[in-house]
DRENTORKOL-3810 file (N, C-alpha, C; in nm, 4 decimals):
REM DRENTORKOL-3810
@n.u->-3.1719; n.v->-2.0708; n.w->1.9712; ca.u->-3.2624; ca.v->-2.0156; ca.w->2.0702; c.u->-3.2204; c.v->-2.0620; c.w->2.2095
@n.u->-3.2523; n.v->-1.9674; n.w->2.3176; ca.u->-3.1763; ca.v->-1.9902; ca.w->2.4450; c.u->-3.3478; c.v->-2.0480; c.w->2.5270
@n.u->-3.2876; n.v->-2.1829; n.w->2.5788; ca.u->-3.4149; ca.v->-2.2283; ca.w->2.6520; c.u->-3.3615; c.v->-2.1948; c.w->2.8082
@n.u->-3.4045; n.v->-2.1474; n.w->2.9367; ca.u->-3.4295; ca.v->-2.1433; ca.w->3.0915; c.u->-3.4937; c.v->-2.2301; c.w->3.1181
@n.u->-3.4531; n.v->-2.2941; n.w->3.2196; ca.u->-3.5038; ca.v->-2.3682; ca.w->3.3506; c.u->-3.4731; c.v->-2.3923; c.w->3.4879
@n.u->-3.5381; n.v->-2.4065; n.w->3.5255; ca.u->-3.5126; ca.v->-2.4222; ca.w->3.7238; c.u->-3.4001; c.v->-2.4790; c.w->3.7312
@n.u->-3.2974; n.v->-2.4497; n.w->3.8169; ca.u->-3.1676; ca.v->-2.4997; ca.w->3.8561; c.u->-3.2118; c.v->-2.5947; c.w->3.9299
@n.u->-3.1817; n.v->-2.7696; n.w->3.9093; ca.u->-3.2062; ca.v->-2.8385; ca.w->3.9694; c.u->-3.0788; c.v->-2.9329; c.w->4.0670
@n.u->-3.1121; n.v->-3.0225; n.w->4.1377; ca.u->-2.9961; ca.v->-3.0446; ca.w->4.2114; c.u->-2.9101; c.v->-3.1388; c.w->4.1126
@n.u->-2.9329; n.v->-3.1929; n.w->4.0473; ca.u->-2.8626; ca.v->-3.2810; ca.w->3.9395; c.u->-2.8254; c.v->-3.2004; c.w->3.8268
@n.u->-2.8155; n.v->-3.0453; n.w->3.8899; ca.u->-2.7080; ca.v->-3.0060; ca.w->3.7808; c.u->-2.5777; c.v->-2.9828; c.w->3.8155
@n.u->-2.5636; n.v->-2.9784; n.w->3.9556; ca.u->-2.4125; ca.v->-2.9470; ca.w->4.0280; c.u->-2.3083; c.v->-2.9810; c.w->3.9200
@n.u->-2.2816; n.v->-3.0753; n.w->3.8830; ca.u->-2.1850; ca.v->-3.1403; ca.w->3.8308; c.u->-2.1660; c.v->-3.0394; c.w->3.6865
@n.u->-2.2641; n.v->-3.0008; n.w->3.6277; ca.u->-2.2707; ca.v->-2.9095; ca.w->3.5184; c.u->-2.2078; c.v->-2.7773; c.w->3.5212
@n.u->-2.3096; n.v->-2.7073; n.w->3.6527; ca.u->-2.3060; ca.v->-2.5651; ca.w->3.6819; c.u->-2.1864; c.v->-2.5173; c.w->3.7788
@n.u->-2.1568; n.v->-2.5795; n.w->3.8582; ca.u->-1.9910; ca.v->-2.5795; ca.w->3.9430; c.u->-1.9007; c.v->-2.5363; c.w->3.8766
@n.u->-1.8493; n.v->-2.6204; n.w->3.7724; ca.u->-1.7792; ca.v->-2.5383; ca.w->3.7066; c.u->-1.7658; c.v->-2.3894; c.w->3.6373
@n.u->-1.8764; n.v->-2.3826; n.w->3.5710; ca.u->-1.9347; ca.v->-2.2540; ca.w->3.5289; c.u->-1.9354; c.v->-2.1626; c.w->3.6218
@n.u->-1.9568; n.v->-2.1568; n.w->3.7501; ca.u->-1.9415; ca.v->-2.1051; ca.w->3.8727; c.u->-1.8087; c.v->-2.0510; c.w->3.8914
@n.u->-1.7230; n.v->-2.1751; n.w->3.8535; ca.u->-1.6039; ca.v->-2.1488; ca.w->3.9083; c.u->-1.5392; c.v->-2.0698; c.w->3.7768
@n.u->-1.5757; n.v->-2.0880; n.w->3.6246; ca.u->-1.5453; ca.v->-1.9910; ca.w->3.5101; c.u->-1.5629; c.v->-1.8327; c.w->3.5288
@n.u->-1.6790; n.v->-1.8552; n.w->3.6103; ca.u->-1.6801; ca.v->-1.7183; ca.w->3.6500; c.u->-1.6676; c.v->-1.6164; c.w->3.7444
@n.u->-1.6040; n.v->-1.7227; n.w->3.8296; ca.u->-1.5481; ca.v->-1.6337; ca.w->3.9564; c.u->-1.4085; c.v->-1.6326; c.w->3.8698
@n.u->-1.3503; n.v->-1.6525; n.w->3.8126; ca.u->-1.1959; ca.v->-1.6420; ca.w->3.7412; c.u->-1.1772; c.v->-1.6036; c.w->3.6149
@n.u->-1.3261; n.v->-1.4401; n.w->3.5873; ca.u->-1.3299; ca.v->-1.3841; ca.w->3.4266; c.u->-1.3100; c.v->-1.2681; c.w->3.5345
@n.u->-1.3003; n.v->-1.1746; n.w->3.4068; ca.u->-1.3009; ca.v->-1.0654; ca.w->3.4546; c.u->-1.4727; c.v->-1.0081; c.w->3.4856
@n.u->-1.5566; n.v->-1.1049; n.w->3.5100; ca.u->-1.6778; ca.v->-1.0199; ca.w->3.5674; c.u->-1.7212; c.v->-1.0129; c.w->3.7305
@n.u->-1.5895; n.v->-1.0578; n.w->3.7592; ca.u->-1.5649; ca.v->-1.0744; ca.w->3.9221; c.u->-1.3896; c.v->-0.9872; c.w->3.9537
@n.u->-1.3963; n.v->-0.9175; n.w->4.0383; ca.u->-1.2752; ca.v->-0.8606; ca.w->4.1033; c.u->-1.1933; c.v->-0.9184; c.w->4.2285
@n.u->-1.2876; n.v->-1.0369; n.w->4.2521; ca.u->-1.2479; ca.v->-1.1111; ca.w->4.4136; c.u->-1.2650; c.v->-1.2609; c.w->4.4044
@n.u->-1.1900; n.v->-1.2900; n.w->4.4789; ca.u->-1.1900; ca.v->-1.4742; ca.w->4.4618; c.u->-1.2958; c.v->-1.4759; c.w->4.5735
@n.u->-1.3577; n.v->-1.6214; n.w->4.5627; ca.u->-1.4685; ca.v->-1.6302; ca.w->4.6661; c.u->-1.4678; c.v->-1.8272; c.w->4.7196
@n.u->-1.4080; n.v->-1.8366; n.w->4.7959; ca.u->-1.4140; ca.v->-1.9680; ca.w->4.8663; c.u->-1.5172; c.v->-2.0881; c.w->4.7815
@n.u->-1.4763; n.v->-2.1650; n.w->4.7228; ca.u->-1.5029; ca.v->-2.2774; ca.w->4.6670; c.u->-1.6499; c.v->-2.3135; c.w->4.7251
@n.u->-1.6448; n.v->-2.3131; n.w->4.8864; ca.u->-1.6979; ca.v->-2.4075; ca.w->4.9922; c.u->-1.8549; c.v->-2.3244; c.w->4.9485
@n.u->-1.7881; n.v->-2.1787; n.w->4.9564; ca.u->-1.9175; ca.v->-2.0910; ca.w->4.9340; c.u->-2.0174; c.v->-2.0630; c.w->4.8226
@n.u->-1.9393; n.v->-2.0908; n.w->4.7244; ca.u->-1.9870; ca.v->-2.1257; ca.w->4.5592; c.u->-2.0616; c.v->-2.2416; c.w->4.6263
@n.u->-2.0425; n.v->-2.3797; n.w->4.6701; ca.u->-2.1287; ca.v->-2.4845; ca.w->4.5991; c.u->-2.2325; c.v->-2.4731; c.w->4.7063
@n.u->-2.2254; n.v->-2.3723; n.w->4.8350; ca.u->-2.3542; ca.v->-2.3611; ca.w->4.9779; c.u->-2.4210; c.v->-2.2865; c.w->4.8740
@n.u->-2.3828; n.v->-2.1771; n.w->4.7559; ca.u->-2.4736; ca.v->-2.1012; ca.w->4.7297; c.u->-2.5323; c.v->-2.1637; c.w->4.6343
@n.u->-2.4798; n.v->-2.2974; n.w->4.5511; ca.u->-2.5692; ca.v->-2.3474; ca.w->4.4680; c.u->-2.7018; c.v->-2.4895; c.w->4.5523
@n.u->-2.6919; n.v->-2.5080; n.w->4.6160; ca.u->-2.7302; ca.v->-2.5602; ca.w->4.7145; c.u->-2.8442; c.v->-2.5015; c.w->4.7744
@n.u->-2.8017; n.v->-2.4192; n.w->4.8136; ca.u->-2.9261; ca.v->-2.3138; ca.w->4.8672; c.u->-2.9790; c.v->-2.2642; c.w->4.7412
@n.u->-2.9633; n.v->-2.2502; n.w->4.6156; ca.u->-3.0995; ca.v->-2.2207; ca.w->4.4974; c.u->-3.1640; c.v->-2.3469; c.w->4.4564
@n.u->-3.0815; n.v->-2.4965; n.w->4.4797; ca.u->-3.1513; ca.v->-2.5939; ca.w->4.4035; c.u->-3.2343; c.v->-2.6161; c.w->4.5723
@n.u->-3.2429; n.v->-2.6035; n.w->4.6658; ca.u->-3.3167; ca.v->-2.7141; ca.w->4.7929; c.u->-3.4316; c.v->-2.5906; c.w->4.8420
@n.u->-3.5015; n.v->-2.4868; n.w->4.7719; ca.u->-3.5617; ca.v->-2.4383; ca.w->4.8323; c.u->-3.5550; c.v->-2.3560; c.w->4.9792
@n.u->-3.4944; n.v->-2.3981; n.w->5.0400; ca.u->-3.4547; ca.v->-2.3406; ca.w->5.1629; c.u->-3.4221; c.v->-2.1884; c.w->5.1955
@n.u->-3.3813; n.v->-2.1038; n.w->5.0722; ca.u->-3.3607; ca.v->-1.9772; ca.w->5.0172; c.u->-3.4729; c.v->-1.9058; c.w->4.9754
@n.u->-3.5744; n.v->-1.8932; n.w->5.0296; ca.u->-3.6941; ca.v->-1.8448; ca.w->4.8751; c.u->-3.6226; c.v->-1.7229; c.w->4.7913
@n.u->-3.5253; n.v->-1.6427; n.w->4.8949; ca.u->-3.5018; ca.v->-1.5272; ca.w->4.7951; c.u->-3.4305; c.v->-1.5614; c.w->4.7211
@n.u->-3.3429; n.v->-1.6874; n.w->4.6715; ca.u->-3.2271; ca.v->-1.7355; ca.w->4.5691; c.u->-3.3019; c.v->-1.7995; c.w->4.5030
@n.u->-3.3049; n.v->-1.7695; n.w->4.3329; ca.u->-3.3637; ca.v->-1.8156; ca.w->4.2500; c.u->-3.2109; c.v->-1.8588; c.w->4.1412
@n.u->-3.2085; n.v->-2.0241; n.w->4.1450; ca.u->-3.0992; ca.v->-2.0227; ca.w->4.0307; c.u->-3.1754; c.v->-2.1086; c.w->3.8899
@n.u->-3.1248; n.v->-2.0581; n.w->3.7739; ca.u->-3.1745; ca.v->-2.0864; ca.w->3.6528; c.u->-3.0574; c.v->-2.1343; c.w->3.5727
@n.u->-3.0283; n.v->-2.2432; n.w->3.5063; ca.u->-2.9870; ca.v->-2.3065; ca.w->3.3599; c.u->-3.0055; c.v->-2.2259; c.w->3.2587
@n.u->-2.8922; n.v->-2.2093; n.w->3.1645; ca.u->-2.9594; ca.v->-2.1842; ca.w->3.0315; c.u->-2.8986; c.v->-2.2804; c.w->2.9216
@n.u->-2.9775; n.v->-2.3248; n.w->2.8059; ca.u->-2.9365; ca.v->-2.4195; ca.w->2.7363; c.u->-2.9455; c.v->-2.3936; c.w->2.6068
@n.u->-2.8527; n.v->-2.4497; n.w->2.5324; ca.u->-2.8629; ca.v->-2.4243; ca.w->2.3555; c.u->-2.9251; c.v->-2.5491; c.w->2.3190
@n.u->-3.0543; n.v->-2.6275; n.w->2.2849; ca.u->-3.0443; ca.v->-2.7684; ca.w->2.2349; c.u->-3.0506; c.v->-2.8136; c.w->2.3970
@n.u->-2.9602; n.v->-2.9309; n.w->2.3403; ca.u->-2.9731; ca.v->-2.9981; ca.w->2.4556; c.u->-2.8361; c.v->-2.9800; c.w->2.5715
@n.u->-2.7761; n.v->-2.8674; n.w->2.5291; ca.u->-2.6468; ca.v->-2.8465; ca.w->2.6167; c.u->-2.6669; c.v->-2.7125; c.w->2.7257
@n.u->-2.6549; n.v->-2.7308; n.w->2.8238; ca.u->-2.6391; ca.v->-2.6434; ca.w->2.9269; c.u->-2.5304; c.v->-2.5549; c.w->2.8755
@n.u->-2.5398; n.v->-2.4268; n.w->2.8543; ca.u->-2.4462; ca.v->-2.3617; ca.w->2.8272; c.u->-2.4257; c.v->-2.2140; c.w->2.9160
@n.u->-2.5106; n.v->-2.2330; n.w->3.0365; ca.u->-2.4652; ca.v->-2.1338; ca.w->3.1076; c.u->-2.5904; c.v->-2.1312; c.w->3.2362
@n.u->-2.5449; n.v->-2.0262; n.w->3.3318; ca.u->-2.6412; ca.v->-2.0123; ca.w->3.4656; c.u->-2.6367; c.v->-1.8368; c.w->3.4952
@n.u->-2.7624; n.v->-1.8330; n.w->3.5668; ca.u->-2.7739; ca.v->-1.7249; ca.w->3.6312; c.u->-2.8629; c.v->-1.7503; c.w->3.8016
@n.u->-2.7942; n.v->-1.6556; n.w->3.8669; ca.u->-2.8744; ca.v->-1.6505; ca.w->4.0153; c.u->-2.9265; c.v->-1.5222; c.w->3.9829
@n.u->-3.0576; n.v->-1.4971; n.w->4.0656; ca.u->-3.1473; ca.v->-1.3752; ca.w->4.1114; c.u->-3.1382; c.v->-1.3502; c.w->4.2507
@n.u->-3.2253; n.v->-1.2881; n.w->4.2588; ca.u->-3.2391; ca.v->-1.2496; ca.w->4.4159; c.u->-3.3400; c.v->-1.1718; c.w->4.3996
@n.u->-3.4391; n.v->-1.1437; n.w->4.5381; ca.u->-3.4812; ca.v->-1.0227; ca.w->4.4692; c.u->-3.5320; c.v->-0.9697; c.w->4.6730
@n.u->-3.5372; n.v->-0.8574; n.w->4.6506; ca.u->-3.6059; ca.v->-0.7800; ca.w->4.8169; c.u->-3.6761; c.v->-0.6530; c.w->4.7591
@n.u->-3.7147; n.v->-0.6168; n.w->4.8803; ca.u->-3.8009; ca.v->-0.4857; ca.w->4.8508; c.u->-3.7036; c.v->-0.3753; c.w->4.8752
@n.u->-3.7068; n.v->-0.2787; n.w->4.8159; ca.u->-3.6062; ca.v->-0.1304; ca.w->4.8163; c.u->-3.7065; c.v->-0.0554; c.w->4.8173
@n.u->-3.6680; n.v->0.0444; n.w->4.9660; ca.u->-3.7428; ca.v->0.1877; ca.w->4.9997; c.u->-3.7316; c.v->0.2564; c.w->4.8657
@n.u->-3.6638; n.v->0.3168; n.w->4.8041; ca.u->-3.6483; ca.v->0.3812; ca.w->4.7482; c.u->-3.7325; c.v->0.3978; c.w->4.6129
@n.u->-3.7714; n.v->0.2847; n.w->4.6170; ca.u->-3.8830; ca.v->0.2646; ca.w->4.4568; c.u->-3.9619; c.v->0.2338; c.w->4.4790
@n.u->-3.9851; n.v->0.1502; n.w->4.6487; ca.u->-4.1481; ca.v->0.1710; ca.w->4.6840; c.u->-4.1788; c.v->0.0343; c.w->4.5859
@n.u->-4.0715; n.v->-0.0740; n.w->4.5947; ca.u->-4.1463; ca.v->-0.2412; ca.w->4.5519; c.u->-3.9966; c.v->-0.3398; c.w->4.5786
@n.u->-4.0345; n.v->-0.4006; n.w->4.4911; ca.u->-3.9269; ca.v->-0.5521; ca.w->4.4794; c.u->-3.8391; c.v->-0.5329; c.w->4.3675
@n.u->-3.7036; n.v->-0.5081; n.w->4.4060; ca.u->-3.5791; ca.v->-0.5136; ca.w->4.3248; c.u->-3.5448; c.v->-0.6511; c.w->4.2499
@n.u->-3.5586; n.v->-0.7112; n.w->4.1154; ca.u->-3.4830; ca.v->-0.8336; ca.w->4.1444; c.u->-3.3020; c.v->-0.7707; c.w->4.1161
@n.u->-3.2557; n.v->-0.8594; n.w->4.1638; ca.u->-3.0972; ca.v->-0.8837; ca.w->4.1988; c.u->-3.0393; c.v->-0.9675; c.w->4.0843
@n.u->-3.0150; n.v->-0.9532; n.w->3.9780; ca.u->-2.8742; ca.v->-1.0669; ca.w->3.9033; c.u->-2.8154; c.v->-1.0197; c.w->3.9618
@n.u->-2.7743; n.v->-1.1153; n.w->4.0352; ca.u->-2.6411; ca.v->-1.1490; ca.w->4.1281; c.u->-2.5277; c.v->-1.2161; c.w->3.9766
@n.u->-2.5484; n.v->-1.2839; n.w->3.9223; ca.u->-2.5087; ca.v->-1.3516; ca.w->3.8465; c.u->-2.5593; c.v->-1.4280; c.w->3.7171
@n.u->-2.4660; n.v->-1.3837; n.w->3.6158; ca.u->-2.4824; ca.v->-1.4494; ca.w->3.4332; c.u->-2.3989; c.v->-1.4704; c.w->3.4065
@n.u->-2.4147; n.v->-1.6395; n.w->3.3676; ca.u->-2.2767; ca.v->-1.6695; ca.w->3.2617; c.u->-2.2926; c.v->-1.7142; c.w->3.1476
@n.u->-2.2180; n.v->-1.7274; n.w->3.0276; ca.u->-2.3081; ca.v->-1.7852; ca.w->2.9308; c.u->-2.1097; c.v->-1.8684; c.w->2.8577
@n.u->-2.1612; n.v->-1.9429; n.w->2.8806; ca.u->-2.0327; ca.v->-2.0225; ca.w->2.7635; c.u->-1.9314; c.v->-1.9427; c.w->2.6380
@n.u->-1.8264; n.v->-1.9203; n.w->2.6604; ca.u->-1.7743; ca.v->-1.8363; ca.w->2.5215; c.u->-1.8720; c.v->-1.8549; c.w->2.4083
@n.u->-1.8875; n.v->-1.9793; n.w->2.3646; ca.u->-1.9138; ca.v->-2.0432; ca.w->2.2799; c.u->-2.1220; c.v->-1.9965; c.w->2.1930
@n.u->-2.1275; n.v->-1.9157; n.w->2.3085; ca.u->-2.2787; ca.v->-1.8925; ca.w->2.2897; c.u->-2.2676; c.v->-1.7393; c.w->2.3026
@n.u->-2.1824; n.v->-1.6678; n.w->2.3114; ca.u->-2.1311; ca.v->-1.5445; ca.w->2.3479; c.u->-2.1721; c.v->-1.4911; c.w->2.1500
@n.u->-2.2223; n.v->-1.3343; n.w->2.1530; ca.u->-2.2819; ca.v->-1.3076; ca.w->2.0288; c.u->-2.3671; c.v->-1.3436; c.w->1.9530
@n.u->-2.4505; n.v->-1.4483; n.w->2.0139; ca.u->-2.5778; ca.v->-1.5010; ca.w->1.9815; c.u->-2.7004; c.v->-1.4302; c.w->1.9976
@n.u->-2.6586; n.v->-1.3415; n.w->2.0775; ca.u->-2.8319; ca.v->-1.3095; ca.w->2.1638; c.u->-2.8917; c.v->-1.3298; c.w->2.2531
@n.u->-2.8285; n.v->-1.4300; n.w->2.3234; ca.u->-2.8488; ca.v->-1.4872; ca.w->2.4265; c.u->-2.8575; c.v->-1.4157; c.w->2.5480
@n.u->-2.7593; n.v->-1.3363; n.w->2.5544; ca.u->-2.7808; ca.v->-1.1832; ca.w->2.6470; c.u->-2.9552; c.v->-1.1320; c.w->2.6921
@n.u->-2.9475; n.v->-1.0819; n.w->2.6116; ca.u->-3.0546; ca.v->-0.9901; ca.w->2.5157; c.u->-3.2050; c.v->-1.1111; c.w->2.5452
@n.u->-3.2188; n.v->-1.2331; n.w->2.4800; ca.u->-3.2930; ca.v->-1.3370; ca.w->2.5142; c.u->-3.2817; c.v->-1.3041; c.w->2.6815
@n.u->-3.1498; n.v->-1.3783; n.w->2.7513; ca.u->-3.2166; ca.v->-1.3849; ca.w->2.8816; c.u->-3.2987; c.v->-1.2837; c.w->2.9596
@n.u->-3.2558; n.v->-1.1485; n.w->2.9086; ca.u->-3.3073; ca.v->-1.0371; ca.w->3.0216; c.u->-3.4040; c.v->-1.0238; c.w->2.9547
@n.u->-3.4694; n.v->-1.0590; n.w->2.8561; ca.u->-3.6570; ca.v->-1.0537; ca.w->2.7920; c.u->-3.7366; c.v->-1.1015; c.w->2.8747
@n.u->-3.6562; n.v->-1.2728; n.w->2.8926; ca.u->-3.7197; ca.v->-1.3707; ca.w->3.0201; c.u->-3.7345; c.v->-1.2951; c.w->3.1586
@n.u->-3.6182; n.v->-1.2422; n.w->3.2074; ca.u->-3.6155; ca.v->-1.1826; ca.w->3.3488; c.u->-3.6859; c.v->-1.0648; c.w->3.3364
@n.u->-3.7246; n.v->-0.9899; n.w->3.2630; ca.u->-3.8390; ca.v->-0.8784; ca.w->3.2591; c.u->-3.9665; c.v->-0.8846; c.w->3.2459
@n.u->-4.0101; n.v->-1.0615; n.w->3.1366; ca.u->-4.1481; ca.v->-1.0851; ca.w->3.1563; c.u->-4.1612; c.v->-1.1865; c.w->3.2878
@n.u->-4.0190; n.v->-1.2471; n.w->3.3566; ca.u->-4.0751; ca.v->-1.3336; ca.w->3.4956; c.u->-4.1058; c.v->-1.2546; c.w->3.5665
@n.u->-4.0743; n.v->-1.1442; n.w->3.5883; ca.u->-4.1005; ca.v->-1.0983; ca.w->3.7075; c.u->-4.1637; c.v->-0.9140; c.w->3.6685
@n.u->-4.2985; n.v->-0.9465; n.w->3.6318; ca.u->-4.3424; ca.v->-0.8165; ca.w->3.5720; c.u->-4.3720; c.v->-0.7130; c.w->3.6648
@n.u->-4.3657; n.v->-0.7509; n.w->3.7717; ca.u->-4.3903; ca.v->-0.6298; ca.w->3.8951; c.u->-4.3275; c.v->-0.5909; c.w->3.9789
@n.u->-4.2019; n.v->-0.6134; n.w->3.8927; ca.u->-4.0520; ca.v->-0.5374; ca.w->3.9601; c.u->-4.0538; c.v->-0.4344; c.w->3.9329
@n.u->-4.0287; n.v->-0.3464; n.w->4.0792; ca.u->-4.0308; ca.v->-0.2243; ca.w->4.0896; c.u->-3.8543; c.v->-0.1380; c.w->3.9857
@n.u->-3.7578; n.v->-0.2353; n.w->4.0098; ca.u->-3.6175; ca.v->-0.2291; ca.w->3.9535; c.u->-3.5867; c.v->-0.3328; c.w->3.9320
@n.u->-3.4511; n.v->-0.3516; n.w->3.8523; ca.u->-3.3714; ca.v->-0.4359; ca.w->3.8255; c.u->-3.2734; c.v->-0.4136; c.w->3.8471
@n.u->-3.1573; n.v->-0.5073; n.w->3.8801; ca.u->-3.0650; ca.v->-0.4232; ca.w->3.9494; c.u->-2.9385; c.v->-0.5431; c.w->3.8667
@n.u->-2.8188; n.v->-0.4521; n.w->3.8909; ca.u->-2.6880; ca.v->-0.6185; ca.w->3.8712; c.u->-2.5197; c.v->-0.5264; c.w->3.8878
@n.u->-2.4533; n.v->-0.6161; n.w->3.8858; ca.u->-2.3266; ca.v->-0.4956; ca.w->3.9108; c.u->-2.2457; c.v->-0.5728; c.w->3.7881
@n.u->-2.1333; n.v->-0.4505; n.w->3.7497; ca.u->-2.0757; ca.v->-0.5045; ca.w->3.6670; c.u->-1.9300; c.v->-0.4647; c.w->3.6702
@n.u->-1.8151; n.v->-0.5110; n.w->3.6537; ca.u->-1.6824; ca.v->-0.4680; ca.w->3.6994; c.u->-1.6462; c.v->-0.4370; c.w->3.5746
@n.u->-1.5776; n.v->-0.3091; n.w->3.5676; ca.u->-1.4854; ca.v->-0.1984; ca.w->3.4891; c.u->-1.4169; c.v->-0.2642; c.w->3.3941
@n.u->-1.3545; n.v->-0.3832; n.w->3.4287; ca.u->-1.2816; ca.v->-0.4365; ca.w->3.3197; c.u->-1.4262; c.v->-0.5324; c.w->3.2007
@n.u->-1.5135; n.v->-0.5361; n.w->3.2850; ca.u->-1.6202; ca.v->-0.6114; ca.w->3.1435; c.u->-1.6807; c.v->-0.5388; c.w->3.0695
@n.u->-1.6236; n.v->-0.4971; n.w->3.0081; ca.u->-1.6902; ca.v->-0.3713; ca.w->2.8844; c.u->-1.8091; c.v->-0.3829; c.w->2.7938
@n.u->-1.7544; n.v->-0.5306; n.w->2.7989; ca.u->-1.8659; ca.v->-0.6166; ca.w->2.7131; c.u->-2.0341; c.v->-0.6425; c.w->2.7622
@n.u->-1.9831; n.v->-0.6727; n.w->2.8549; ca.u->-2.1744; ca.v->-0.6825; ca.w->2.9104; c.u->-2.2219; c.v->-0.5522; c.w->2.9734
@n.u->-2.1232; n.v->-0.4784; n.w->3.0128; ca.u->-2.1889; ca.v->-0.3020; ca.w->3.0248; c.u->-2.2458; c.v->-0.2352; c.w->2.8883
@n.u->-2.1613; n.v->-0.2698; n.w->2.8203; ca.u->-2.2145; ca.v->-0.2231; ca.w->2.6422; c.u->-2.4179; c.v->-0.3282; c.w->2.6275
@n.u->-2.4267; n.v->-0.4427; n.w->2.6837; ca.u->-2.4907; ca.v->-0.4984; ca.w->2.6565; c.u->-2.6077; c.v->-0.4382; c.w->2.7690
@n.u->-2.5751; n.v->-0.4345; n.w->2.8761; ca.u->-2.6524; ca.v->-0.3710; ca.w->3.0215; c.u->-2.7329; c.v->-0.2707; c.w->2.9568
@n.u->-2.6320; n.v->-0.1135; n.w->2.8831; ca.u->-2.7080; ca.v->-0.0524; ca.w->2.8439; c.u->-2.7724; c.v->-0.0159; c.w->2.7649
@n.u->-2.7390; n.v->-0.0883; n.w->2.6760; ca.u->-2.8468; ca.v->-0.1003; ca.w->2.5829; c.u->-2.9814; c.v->-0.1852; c.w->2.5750
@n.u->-2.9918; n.v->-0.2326; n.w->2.6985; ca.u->-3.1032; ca.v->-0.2841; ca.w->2.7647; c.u->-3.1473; c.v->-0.1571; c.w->2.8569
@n.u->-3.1130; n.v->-0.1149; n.w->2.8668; ca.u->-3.1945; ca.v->0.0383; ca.w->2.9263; c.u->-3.1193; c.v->0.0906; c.w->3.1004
@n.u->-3.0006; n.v->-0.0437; n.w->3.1259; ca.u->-2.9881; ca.v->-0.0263; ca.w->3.3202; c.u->-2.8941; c.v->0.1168; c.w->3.2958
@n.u->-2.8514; n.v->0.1499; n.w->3.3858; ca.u->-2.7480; ca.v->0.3052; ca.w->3.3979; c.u->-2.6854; c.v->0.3090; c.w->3.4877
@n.u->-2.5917; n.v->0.3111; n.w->3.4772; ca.u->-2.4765; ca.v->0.2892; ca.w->3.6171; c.u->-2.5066; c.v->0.4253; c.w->3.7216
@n.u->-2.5121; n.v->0.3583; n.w->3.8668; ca.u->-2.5684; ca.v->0.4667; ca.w->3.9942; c.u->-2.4439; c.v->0.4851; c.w->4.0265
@n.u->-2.4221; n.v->0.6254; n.w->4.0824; ca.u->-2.2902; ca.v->0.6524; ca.w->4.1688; c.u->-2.3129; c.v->0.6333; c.w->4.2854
@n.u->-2.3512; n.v->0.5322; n.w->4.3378; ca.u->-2.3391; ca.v->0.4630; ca.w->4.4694; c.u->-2.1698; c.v->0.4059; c.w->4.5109
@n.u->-2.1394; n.v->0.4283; n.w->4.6085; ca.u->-2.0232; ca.v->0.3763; ca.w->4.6747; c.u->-2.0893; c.v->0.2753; c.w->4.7920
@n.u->-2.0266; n.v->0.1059; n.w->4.7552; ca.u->-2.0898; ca.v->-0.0146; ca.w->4.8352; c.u->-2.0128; c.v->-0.0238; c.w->4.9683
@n.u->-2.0743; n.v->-0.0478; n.w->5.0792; ca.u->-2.0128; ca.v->-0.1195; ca.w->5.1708; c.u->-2.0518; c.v->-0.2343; c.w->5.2241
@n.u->-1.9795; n.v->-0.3309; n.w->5.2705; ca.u->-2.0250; ca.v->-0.4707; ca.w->5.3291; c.u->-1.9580; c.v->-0.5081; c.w->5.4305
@n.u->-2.0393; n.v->-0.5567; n.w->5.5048; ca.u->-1.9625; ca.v->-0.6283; ca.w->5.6904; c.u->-1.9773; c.v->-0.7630; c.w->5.6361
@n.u->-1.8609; n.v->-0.8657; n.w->5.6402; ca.u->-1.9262; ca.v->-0.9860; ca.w->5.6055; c.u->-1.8325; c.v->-1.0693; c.w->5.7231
@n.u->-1.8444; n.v->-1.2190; n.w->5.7441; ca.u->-1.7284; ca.v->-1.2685; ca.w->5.8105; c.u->-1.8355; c.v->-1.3609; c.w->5.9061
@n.u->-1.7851; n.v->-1.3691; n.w->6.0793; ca.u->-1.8733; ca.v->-1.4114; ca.w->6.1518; c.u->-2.0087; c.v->-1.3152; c.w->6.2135
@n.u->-1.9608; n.v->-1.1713; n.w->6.1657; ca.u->-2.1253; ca.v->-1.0315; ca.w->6.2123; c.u->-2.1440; c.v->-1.0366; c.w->6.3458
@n.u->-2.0403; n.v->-1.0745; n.w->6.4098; ca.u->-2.0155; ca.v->-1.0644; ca.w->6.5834; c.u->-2.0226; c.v->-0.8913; c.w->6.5593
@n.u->-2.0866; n.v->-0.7977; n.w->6.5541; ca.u->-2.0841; ca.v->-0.6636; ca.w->6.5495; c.u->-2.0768; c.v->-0.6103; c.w->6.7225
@n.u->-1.9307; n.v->-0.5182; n.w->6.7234; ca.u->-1.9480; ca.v->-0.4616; ca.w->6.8460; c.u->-2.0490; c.v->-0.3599; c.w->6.8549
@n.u->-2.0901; n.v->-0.3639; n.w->6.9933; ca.u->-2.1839; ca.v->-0.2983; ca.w->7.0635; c.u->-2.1037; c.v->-0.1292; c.w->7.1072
@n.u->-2.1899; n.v->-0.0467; n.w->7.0043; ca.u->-2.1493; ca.v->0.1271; ca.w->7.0856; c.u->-2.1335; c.v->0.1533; c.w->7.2015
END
């Protein structure tokens, strides 16, 4: 059975790595600065984020994986999107159920989500097979992002 709990600051040492397992699977297409992985775990364990929610998941007594949320309001559905930004779960706990377990949790935490939302890259076949059969459906949306210092020139 898969137990959740609050990402606390005395898990760094645990979840970092796992972080870093999964910026280097195929459920990521882009490398992402070290510095920025551990500000973003940082900002879910110190509160300072309300919209970053990070969670543990454990088999027993072993941490065997993490997920971040997020969540905002979207015009479009007229409420609060939550965001998996991010799920990882240990090879080792992989075909358990654990999948399936976590998104039960993330559908009864947050029962007055208007959507759910998460992205998933082409080469993970595996958790798209799992996505939809949890009910999500891939949107033909095309993403764009300004990221960097957002010094945005003026028209």
């Amino acid at each position: 059975m898969l137990e959740i709990k609050e990402m606390l600051p005395q898990d760094e040492a645990a979840v970092l790595p796992m972080v870093n397992g999964f910026y280097h699977s195929d459920a990521v297409d882009h490398q992402v600065d070290e510095k920025i992985l551990r500000k973003t775990f940082l900002d879910a364990v110190s509160g300072d984020c309300p919209a970053l929610r990070g969670v543990t998941l454990w088999e027993g007594e072993k941490m065997v994986g993490f997920a971040y949320l997020t969540t905002f309001y979207a015009c479009e559905v007229g409420g609060v999107t939550v965001m998996l930004e991010e799920i990882y779960l240990d090879d080792s706990c992989r075909g358990k159920g654990y999948g399936t377990e976590f998104f039960q949790w993330m559908f009864r935490e947050y029962p007055g989500a208007a959507r759910f939302r998460l992205e998933v890259t082409g080469d993970n076949d595996r958790a798209a097979r799992l996505y939809e059969k949890l009910g999500f459906r891939f949107l033909e949306y095309r993403q764009m992002v300004l990221e960097g210092d957002l010094n945005v020139p003026s028209r």
